[in-house]
C-alpha positions in Angstrom: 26.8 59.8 -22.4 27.1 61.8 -25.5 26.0 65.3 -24.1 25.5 67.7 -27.6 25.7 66.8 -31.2 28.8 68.5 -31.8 31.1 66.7 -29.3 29.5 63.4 -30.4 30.4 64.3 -34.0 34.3 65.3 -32.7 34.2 61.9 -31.2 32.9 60.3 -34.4 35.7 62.1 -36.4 38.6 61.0 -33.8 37.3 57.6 -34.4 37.7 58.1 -38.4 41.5 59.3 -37.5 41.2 63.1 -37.5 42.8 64.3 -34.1 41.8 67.9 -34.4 37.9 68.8 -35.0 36.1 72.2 -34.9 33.7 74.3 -36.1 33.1 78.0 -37.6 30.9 80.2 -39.0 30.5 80.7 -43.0 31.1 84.1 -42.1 33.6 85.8 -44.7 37.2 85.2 -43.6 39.2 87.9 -41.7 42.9 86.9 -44.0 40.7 88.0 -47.3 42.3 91.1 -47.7 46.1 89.2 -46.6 45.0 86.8 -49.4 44.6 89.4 -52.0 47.2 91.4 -51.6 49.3 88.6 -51.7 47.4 87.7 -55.1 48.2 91.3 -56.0 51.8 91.2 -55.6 52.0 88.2 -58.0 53.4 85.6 -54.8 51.8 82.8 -56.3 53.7 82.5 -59.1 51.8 80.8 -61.8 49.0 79.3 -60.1 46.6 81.8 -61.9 43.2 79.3 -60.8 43.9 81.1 -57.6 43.4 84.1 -58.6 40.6 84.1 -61.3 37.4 85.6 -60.6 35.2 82.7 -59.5 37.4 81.4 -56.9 38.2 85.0 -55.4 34.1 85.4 -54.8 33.8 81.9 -53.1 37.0 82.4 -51.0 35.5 85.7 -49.6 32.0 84.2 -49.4 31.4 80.7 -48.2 28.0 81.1 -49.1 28.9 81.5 -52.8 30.2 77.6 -52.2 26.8 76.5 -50.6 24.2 78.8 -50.7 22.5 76.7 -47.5 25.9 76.8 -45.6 24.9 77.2 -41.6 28.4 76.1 -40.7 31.9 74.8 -41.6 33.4 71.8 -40.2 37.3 72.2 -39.9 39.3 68.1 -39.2 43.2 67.7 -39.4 44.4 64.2 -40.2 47.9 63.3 -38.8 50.6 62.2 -41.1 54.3 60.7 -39.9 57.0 63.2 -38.5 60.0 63.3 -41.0 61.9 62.7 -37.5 60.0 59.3 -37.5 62.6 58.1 -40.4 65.5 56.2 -39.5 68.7 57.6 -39.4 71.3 56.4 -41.8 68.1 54.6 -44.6 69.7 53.2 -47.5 72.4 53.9 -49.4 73.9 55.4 -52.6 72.5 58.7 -53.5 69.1 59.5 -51.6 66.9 61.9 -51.9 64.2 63.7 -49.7 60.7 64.0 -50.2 57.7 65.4 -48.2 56.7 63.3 -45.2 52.7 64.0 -46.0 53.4 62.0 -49.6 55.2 58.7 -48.2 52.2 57.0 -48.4 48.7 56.7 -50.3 47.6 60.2 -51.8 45.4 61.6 -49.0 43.2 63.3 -51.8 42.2 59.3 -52.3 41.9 58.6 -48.3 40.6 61.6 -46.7 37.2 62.2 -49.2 36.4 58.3 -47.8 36.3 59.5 -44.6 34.4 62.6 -44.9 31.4 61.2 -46.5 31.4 58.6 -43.9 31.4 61.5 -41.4 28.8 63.1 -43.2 26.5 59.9 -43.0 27.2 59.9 -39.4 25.8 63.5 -39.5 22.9 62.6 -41.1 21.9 59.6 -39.1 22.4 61.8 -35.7 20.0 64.5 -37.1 17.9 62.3 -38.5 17.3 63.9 -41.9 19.9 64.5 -45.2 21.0 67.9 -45.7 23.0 70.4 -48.3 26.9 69.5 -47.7 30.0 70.3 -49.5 33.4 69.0 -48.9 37.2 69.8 -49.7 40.9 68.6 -48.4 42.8 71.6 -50.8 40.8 71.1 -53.3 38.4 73.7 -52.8 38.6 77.8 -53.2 38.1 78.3 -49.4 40.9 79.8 -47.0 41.3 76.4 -45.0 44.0 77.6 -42.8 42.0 81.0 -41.8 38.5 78.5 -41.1 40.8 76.3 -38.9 42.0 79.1 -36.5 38.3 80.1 -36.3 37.4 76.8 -35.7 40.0 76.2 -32.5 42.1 73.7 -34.2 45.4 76.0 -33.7 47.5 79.4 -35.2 48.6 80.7 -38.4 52.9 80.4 -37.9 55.5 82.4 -39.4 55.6 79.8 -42.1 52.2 79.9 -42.7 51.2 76.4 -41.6 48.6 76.1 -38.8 50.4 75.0 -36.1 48.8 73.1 -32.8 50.2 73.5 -29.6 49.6 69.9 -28.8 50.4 68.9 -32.1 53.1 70.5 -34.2 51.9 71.1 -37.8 52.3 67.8 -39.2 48.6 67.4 -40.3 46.5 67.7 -43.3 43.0 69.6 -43.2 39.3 69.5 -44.6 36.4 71.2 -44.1 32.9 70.2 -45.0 30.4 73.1 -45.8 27.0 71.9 -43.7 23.5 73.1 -44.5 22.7 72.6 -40.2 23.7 75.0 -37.3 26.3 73.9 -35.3 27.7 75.3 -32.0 31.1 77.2 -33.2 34.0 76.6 -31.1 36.2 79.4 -30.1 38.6 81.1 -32.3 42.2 80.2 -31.6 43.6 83.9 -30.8 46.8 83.3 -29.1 50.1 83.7 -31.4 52.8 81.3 -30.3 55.6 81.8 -32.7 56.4 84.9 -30.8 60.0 85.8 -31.7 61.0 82.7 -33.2 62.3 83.2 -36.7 63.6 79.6 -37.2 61.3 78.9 -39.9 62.7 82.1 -41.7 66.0 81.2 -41.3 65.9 77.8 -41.8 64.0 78.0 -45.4 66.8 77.5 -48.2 65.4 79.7 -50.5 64.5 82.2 -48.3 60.8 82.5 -49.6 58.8 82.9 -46.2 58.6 86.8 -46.1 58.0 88.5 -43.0 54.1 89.3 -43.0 53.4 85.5 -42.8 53.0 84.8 -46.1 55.2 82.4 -48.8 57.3 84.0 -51.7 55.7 80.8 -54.3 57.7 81.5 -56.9 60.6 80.3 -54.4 59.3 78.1 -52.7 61.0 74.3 -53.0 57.4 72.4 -52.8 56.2 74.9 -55.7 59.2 74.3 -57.3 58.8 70.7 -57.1 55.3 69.9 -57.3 52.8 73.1 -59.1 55.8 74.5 -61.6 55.4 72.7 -64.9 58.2 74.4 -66.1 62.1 74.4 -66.2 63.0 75.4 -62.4 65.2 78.8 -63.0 68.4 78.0 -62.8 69.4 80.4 -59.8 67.5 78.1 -57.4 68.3 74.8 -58.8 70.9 75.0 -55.7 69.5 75.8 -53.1 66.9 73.2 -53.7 69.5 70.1 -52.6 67.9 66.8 -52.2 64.1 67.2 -51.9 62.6 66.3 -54.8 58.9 66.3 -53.9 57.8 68.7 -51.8 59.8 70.1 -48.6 59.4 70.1 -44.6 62.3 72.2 -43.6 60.5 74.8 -42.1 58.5 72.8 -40.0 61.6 70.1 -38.9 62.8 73.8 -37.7 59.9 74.4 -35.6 59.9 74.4 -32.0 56.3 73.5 -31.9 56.8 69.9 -33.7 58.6 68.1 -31.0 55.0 67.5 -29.5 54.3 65.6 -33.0 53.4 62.4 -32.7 56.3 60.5 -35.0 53.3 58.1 -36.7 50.5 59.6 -38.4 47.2 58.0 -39.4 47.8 54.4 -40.6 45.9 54.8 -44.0 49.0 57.1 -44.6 51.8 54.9 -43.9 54.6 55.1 -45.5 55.4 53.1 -49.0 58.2 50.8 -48.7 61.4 53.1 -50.3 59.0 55.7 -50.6 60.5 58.2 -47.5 64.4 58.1 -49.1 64.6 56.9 -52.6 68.0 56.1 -54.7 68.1 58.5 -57.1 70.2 57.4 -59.9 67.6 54.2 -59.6 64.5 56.6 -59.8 66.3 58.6 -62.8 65.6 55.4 -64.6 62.1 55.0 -64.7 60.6 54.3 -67.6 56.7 55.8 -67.8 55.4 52.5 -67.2 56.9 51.8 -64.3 56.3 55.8 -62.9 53.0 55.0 -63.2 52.7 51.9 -61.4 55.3 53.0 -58.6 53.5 55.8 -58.1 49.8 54.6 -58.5 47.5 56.7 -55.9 50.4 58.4 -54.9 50.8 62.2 -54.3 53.9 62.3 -56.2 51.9 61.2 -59.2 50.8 65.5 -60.0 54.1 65.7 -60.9 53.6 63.8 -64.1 57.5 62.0 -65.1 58.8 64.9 -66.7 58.7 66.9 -63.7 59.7 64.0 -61.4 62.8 63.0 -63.3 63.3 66.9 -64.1 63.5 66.9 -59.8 65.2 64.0 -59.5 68.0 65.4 -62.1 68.8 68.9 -60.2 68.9 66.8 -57.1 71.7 64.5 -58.3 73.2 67.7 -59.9 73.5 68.9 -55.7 74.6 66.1 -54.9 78.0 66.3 -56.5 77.9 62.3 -56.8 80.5 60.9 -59.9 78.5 57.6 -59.8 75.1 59.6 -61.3 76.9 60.4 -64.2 76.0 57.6 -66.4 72.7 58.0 -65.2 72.7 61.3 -66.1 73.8 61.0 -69.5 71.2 58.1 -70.2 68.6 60.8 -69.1 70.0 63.3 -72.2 68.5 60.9 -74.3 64.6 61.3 -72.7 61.9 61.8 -75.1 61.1 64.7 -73.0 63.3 67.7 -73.2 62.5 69.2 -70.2 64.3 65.9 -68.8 67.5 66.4 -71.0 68.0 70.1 -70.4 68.0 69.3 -66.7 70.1 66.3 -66.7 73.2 68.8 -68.9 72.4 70.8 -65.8 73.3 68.7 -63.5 75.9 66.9 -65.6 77.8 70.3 -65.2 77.4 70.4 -61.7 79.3 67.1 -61.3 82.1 68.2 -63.4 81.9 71.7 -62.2 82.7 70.6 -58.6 84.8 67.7 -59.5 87.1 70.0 -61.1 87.3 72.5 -58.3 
């Protein structure tokens, strides 16, 4: 027998696919002032909707969100482990993407599944009430609610990591105008004097107070810049071409990850390694049917094929050449400029 509403709506979400449930108080966060001194010190590059006014107020004040707010619901959803992937997929010139976006956008599956939570709410209480709900879509500090809420720490490389888990999850919150019992804030720092995550980063953008350089980083680089990637880290950015999960393949923590995540997230056939010098080709109409309800689709083409371009540059690959050279002949010129790029790379190091 169910013995309190809040465990029998943890049991409800586990049934809906979330393996980590919780809940905290609207209270203002305790990382504000980390957050805005990080704002301060420009680190998010030039994702200015984080720092404009409104958002800033509803960040430091929950209630700003939802004036009824009584408390926050904090729910991870499991997506595969890149260690899930076959060794050896495919071959030709493959690239690397970000496990989280193998399969169906989670922005379309995870808003299906909170509403049905919330109607599960409602019945069990017996009346509707105020709600609001968000999976990074929202100005709330998600990360800070889910160590208040029990579901795990803040790491070094600033993903909440589980100890049961890993990191390899995706979070939501939903604002609720009832009082629930809040769990217990998770206090305990595990990444103790592990730097992997530092180390391991190719662009070395994780700084030391547990915080992300954005202007370096390769999935800001990949996916928010709209804009030619400078030059300088074109580089270091090898292979991935959406997104990047080095610093948490490095983690200790993630060989308790489960290798399969929730099924509506599985993984696109091709999806996980793509050929590159086949994805380079991609007219629009078929980037928008590949890529229909799929994560990768923010990018818009230009900045997919611009990735896809410095990625075949790294790879030093003759056989992307003609590829390459097709691509100087895009309507967009953010795709030719980064196409010569990588052009020279090939000769550059086929030269040397």
């Amino acid at each position: 027998m169910i013995s309190s509403l809040e465990q029998s709506i943890k049991n409800e979400a586990r049934r809906l696919g979330f393996v980590l449930a919780g809940v905290a108080t609207p209270d203002p966060p305790p990382h504000i002032s980390a957050f805005e001194n990080w704002l301060s010190r420009g680190r998010h590059a030039s994702m200015d909707y984080l720092a404009d006014d409104h958002s800033r107020a509803r960040r430091a004040d929950p209630h700003l969100i939802l004036p009824e707010c009584k408390s926050i619901l904090v729910l991870a959803l499991p997506y595969s482990s890149p260690s899930s992937l076959p060794k050896g997929e495919g071959r030709g010139v493959m690239g690397k993407i970000a496990a989280y976006a193998w399969g169906t956008d989670y922005h379309v599956i995870i808003p299906e599944k909170l509403q049905a939570l919330i109607k599960f709410i409602e019945q069990q209480v017996g009346y509707p009430f105020s709600n609001r709900w968000y999976t990074d879509t929202g100005p709330i500090l998600e990360r800070d609610l889910a160590q208040r809420a029990g579901l795990g720490w803040i790491g070094k490389n600033t993903c909440l990591i589980n100890p049961k888990l890993g990191s390899y999850f995706l979070l939501a919150e939903i604002l609720l105008g009832i009082e629930l019992e809040p769990d217990p804030p998770f206090t305990t720092d595990h990444c103790g004097t592990c730097t992997r995550c530092i180390e391991a980063c190719p662009t070395e953008c994780i700084l030391e107070d547990r915080t992300i350089d954005a202007g370096r980083c390769i999935s800001y680089l990949t996916i928010e810049l709209k804009e030619d990637i400078p030059e300088d880290l074109r580089p270091l950015i090898g292979n991935w071409f959406f997104g990047c999960d080095v610093c948490q393949m490095v983690c200790p923590w993630n060989r308790f990850a489960a290798p399969d995540g929730d099924s509506s997230l599985k993984a696109r056939e091709g999806m996980a390694r793509p050929q590159l010098i086949r994805e380079l080709e991609l007219t629009p109409e078929d980037f928008n049917k590949k890529f229909k309800d799929s994560p990768v689709k923010r990018t818009k083409r230009r900045g997919y094929l611009r990735n896809v371009a410095v990625a075949l540059g790294n790879s030093a690959n003759p056989e992307a050449i003609p590829a390459l050279k097709k691509a100087l002949e895009d309507k967009e010129p953010m795709i030719q400029r980064h196409a010569a790029w990588a052009l020279k790379q090939i000769t550059k190091k086929s030269n040397g």
